[in-house]
C-alpha positions as CSV (number, residue, x, y, z in Angstrom):
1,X,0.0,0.0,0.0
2,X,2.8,2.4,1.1
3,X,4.8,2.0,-2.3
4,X,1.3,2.1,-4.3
5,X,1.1,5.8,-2.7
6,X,4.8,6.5,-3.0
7,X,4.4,5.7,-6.9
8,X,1.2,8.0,-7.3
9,X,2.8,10.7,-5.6
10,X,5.8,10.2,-7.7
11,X,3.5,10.6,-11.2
12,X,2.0,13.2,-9.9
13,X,4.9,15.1,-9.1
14,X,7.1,14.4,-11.7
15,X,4.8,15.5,-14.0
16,X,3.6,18.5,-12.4
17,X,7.2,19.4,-13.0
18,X,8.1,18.4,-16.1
19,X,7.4,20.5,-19.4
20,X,7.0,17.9,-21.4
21,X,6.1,14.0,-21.3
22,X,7.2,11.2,-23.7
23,X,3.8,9.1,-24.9
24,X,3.7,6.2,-26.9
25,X,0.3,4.4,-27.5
26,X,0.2,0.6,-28.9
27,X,2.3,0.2,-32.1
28,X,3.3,4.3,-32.0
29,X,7.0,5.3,-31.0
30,X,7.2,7.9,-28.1
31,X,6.7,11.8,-28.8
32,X,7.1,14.3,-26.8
33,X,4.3,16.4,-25.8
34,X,3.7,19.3,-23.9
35,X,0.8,18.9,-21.1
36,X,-0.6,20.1,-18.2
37,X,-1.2,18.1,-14.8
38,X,-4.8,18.7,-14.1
39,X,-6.9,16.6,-11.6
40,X,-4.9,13.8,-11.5
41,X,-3.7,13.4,-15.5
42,X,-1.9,14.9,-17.7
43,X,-4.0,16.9,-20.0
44,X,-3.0,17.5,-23.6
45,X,-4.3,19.2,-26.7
46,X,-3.5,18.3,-30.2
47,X,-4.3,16.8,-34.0
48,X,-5.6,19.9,-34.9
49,X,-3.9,22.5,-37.4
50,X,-0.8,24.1,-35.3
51,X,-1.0,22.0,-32.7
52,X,0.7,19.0,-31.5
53,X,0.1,15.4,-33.2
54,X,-1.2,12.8,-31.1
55,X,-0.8,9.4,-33.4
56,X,-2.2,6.1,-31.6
57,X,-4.1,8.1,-28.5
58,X,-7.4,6.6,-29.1
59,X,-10.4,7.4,-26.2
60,X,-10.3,3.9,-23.9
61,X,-6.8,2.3,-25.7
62,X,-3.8,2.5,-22.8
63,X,-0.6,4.6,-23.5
64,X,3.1,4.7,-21.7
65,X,4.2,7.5,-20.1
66,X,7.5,8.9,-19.1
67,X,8.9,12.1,-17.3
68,X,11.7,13.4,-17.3
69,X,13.7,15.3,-14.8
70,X,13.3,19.3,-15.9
71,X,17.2,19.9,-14.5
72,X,19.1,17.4,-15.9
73,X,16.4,15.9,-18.5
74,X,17.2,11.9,-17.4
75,X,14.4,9.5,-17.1
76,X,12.9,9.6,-13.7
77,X,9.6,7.4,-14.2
78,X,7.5,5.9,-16.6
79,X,3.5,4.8,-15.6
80,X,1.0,3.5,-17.9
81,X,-2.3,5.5,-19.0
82,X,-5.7,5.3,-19.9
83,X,-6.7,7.7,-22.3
84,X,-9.7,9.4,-22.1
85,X,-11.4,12.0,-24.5
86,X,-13.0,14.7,-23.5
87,X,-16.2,16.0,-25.6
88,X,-16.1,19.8,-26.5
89,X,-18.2,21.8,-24.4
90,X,-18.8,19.7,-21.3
91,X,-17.3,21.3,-17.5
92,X,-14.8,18.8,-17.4
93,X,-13.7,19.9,-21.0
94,X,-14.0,23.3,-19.9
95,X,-12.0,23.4,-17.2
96,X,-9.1,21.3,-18.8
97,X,-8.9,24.0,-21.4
98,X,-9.0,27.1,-18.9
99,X,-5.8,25.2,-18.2
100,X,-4.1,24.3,-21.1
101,X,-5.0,27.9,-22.6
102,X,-2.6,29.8,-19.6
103,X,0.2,26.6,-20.7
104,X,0.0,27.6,-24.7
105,X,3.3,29.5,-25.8
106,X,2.8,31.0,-29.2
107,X,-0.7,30.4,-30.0
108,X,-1.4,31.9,-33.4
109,X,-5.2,32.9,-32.6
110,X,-4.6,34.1,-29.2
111,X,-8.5,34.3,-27.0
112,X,-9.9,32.4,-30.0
113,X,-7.9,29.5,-29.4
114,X,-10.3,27.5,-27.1
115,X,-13.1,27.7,-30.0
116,X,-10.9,26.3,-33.0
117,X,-10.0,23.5,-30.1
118,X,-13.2,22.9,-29.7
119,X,-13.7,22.6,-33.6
120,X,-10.8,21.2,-34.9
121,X,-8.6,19.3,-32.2
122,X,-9.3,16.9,-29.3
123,X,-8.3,17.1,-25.9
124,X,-7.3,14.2,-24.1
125,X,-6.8,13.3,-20.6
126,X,-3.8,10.4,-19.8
127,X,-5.1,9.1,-16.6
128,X,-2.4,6.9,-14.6
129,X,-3.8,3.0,-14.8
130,X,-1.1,0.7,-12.5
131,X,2.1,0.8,-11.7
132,X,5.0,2.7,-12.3
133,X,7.5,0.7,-14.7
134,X,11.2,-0.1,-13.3
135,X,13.8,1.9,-14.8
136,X,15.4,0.2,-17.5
137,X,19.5,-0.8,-17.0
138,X,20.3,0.6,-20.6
139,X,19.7,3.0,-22.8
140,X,16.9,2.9,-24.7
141,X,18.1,5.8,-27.0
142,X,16.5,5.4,-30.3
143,X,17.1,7.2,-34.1
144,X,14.8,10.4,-34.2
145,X,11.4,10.0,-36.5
146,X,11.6,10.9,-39.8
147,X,10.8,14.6,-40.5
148,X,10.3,16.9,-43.4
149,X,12.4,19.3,-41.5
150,X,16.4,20.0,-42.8
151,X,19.2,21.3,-40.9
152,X,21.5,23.6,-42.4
153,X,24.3,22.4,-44.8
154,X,27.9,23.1,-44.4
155,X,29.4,26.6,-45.9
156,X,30.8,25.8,-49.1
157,X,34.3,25.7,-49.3
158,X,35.3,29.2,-51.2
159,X,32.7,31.1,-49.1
160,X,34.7,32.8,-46.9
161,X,37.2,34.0,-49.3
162,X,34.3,35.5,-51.4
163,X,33.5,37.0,-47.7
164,X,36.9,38.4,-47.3
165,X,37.8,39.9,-50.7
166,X,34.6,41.9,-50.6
167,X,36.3,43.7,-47.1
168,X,39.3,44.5,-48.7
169,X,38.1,46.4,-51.4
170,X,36.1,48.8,-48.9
């Protein structure tokens, strides 16, 4: 019973804390998402235009949860989830998104955000379902998901002598 209470308090807390959570749901890698602790889950909003993808998080299906620490970013526990959709309009969906809404950085629509939510994205609840998992004794580092997104390229090689010549001749 003690370390039943020990692990909620250590979900709770962790998660409270931590900007952002790792979820995978079944046969979907881990993401990160950003969240808010609200009434005992973590609370997110997404699959909407501008907002965070939430692949595999189906309304009853379980998901795996893991927090990191906000100093030093290691692992400090994962807990499994039940997911849990909330419909538009109703008080518990209200009050989630009075949440969420003060959590939002950059939010393109500002006050209107909470009616193209309630439009166009879902907002989900991941409630904690069991016990925490043991740390693993490895890493568990994997290759990042494929993205459309580049990184810059290296300066080609006669670049900064083009750079320099134009200097001199000031």
């Amino acid at each position: 019973m003690t370390s039943e209470l020990l692990g909620q308090a250590l979900v709770e807390e962790a998660t409270k804390k931590s900007g952002l959570i790792w979820v995978s749901g079944p046969g979907v890698p881990a993401r990160a998402l950003w969240h808010v602790w609200h009434e005992g889950a973590a609370c997110l909003v997404g699959d909407g235009p501008g907002e965070q993808p939430l692949p595999g998080l189906t309304d009853g299906a379980g998901a795996e949860v893991t927090v990191r620490s906000k100093d030093k970013g290691g692992r400090l526990v994962t807990w499994p989830a039940k997911v849990v959709e909330l419909t538009p309009g109703s008080e518990e969906w209200t009050a989630t998104v009075a949440e969420l809404k003060g959590k939002r950085l950059n939010a393109p629509d500002g006050e209107a955000m909470t009616g193209r939510w309630s439009r166009e994205c879902r907002v989900l609840r991941l409630e904690p379902a069991g016990a925490t998992a043991r740390l693993p004794a490895g890493s568990l580092a994997e290759a990042p998901l494929p993205t459309p997104a580049t990184t810059r390229r290296p300066a080609p090689a006669g670049l900064p002598r083009l750079l320099l010549r134009k200097r001199r001749r000031r």
